[in-house]
C-alpha positions in Angstrom: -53.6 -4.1 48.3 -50.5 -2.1 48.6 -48.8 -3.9 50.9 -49.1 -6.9 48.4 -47.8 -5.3 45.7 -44.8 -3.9 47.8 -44.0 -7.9 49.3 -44.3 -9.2 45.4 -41.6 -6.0 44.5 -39.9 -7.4 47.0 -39.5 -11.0 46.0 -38.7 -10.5 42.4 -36.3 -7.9 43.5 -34.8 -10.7 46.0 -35.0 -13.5 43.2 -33.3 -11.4 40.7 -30.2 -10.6 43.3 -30.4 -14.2 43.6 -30.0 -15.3 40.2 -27.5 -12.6 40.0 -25.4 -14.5 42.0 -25.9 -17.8 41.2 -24.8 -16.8 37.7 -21.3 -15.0 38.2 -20.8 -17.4 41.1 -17.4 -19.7 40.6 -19.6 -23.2 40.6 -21.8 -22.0 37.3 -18.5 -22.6 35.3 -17.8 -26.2 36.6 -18.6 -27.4 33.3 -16.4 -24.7 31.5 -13.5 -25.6 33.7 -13.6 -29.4 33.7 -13.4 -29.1 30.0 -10.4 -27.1 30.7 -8.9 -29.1 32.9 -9.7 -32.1 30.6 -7.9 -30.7 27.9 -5.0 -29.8 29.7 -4.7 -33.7 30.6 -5.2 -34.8 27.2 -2.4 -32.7 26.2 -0.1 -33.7 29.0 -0.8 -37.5 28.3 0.0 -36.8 24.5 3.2 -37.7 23.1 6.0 -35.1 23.8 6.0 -34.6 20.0 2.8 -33.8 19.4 2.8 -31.5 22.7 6.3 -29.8 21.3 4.1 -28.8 18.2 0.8 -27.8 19.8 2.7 -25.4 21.9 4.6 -23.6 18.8 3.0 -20.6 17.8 0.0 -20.7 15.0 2.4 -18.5 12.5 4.7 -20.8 12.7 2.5 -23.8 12.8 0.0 -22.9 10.0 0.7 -19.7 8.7 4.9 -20.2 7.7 3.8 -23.8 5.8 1.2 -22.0 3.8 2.9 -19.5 2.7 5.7 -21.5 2.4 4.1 -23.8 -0.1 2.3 -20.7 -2.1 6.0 -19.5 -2.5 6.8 -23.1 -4.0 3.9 -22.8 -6.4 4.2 -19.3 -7.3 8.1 -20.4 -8.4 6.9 -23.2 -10.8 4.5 -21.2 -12.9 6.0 -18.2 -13.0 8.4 -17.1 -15.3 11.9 -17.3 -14.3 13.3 -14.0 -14.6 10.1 -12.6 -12.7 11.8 -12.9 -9.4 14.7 -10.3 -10.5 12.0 -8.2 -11.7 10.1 -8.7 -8.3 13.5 -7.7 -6.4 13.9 -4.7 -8.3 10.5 -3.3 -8.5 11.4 -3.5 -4.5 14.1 -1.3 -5.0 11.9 0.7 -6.5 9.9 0.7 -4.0 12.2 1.4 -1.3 12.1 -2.7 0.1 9.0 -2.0 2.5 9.6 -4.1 5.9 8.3 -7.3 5.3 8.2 -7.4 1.6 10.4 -9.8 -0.6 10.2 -11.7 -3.6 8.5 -15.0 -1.8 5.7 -12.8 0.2 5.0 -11.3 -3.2 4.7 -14.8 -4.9 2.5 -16.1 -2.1 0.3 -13.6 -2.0 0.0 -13.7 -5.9 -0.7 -17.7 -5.0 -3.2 -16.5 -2.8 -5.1 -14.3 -4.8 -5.2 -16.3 -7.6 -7.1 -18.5 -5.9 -9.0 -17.0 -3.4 -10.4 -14.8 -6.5 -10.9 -17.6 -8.5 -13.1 -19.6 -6.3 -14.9 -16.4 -5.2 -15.9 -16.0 -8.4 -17.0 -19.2 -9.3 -19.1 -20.2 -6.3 -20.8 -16.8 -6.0 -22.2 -17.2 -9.4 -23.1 -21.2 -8.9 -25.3 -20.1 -6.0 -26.9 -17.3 -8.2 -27.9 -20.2 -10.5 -25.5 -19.1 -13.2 -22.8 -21.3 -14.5 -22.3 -18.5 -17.4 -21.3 -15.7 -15.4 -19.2 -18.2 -13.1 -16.9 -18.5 -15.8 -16.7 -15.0 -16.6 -16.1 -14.2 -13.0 -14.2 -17.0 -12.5 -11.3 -16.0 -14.9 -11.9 -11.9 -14.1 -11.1 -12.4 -10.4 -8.3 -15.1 -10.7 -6.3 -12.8 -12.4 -7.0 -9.8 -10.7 -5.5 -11.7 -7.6 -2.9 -13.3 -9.2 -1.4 -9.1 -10.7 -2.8 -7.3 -7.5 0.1 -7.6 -5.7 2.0 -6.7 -8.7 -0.5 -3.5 -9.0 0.1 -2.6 -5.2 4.1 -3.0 -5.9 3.9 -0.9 -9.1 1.9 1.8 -7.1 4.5 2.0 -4.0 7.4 2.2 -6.8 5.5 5.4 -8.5 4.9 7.1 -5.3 8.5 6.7 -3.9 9.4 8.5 -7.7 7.4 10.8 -7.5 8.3 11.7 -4.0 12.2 11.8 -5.0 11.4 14.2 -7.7 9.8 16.4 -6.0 12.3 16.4 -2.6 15.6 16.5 -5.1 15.8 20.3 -6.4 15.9 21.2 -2.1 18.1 18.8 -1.2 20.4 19.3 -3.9 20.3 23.5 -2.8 21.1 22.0 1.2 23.8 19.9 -0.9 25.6 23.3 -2.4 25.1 25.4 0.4 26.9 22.7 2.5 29.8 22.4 0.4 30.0 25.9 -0.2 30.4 26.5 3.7 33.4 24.3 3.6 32.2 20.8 4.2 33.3 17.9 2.2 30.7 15.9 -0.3 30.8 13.0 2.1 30.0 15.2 5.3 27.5 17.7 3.3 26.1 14.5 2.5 25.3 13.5 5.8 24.0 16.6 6.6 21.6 16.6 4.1 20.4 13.2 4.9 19.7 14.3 8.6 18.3 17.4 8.4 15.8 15.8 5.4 13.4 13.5 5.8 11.6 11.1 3.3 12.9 8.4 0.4 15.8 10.7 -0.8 17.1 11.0 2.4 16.8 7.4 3.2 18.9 6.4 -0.1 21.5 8.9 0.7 22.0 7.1 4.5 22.6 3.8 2.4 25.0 5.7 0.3 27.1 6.9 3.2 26.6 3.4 4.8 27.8 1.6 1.7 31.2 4.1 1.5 31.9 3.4 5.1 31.6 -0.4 4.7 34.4 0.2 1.9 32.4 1.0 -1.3 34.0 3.6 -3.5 32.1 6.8 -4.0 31.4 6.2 -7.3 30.2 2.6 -6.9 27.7 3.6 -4.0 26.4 6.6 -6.7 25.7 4.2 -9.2 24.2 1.8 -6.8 21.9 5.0 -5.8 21.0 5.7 -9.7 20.0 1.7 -10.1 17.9 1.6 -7.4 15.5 4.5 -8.5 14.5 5.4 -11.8 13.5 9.1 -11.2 15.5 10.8 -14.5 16.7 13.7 -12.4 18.4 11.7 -9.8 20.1 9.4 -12.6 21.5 12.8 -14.2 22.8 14.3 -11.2 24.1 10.7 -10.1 25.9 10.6 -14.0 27.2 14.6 -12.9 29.2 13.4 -10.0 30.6 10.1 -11.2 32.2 11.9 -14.1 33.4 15.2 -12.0 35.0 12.6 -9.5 36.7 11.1 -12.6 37.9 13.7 -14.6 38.3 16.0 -11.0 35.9 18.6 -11.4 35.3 20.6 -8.4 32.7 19.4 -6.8 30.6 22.4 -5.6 30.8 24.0 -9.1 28.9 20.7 -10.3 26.9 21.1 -7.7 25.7 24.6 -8.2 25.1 23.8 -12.0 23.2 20.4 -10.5 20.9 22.5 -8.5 19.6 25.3 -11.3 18.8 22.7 -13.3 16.7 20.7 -11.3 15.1 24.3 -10.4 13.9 24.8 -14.0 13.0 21.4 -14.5 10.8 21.7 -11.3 9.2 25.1 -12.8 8.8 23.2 -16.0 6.9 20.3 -14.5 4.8 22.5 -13.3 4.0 24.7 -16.4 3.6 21.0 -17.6 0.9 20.2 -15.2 -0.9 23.4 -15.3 -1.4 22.8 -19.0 -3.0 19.6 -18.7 -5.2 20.6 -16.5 -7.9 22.1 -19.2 -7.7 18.7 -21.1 -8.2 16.8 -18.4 -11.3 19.0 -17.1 -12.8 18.7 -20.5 -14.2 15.3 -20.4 -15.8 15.7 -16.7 -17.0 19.2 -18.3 -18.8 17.4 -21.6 -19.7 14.1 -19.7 -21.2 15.6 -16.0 -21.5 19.4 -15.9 -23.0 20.5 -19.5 -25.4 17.9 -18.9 -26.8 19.3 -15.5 -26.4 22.7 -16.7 -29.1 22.0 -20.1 -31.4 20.6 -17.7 -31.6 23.5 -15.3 -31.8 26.1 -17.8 -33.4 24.4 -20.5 -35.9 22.5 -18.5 -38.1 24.8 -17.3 -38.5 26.8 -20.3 -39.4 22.8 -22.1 -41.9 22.5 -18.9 -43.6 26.2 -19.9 -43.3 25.5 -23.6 -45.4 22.3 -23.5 -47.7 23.8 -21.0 -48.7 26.6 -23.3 -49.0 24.0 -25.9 -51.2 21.9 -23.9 -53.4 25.2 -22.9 -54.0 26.2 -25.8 -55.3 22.8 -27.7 -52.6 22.2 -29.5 -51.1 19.1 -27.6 -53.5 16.1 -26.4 
């Protein structure tokens, strides 16, 4: 009886080696590889046209033409002012690689209708042509001013950023000049030793004086291209001291205690707010948790010494 149960061990251990093989075996894929083969020989015996465009890449094939025509139709109903806008809500933004004005239309192509049918067909197979309109409307829009959302977003970050970096690099800025370098070198040196959006728009500055810009040009290029307040002042600062010839580190060191108070003030600011802005989650979340805990169980005893002694049924 044992040996008969070893021999049938055996032979399913045997057959399953077996399949084993068969299956990873070159001729299981003969089917697999004829269709390969006949494929490559219906594209070789198609015209060279048609071969030239089957063997361009699928961005460029599909992807470029879509997008391409969701640009077109993003021009013609949209206003026409809105790609300036667009361009300078890049600036803002700091012209993120791969963003333009015709990515930005597409994509507000594409949402609007991607959202639009979404919203209608999920509702039609709910069985409710109400809500399909509803959602139909909601979502369409939402696609179509995401993308102006996501822009608005980047723009407030990069701000915010600037703001906060400016007070330091204008004190690197003073302590430059003060050591003897010029504005264009202490510049530089501010720009390299700094990282972030402030020191990426001062690289452009430099850049734009070396390709011939005049300081003051390349300044007010710098001021048009954010709209942080502080920058715009200090930008106004040394346009006018390089017109009237007032020394530069003197502005500077004026430039620099100023943005220090403003930065203490902003924060004074936001420590002020923070009570009003705690009050609501307070009223709305934490009072309500807090009556149930401590009131609750004394409502619990209450109606249990009510219901003891006869008085509740």
């Amino acid at each position: 009886m044992q040996n008969w149960v070893l021999f049938v061990g055996l032979a399913c251990v045997f057959v399953g080696l077996a399949g084993t093989v068969v299956a990873f075996s070159p001729g299981a894929d003969r089917g697999s590889v004829a269709r390969s083969l006949a494929a490559v020989e219906a594209i070789k015996a198609a015209p060279d046209s048609m071969r030239h465009e089957l063997e361009r890449p699928f961005n460029e094939r599909v992807t470029g033409p879509l997008f391409g025509r969701l640009t077109s139709l993003g021009r013609r109903i949209t206003p026409s002012d809105q790609s300036a806008r667009l361009r300078h809500r890049l600036d803002l933004a700091g012209n993120p690689p791969g963003w333009d004005t015709d990515r930005i239309l597409a994509f507000k192509m594409l949402g609007l209708i991607v959202g639009g049918a979404v919203g209608v067909i999920v509702p039609l197979l709910l069985g409710n042509v109400a809500w399909s309109i509803v959602f139909g409307v909601g979502l369409a829009l939402l696609g179509l001013f995401l993308p102006n959302i996501i822009l608005y977003q980047t723009a407030a970050r990069r701000s915010e950023r600037i703001t906060r970096e400016l007070p330091d690099a204008l004190d690197l800025l003073v302590i430059s000049v003060e050591a003897g370098l010029g504005f264009d070198a202490a510049l530089a040196q501010v720009a390299r030793n700094t990282s972030g959006p402030l020191a990426e728009e001062f690289f452009r500055v430099l850049q734009e004086m070396q390709l011939g810009t005049g300081r003051s040009d390349a300044m007010r290029a710098l001021s048009e291209r954010t709209d942080v307040t502080d920058l715009r002042g200090f930008v106004t600062a040394m346009v006018q001291a390089d017109a009237f010839g007032i020394p530069i580190a003197n502005v500077l060191r004026i430039q620099a205690r100023e943005m220090r108070v403003r930065r203490s003030q902003r924060a004074e600011e936001a420590a002020a707010k923070v009570p009003v802005k705690v009050l609501f989650p307070l009223i709305l979340c934490i009072m309500p948790t807090l009556f149930i805990v401590i009131i609750g169980p004394a409502a619990i005893q209450i109606i249990n010494n009510f219901s003891n002694s006869g008085l509740v049924k």
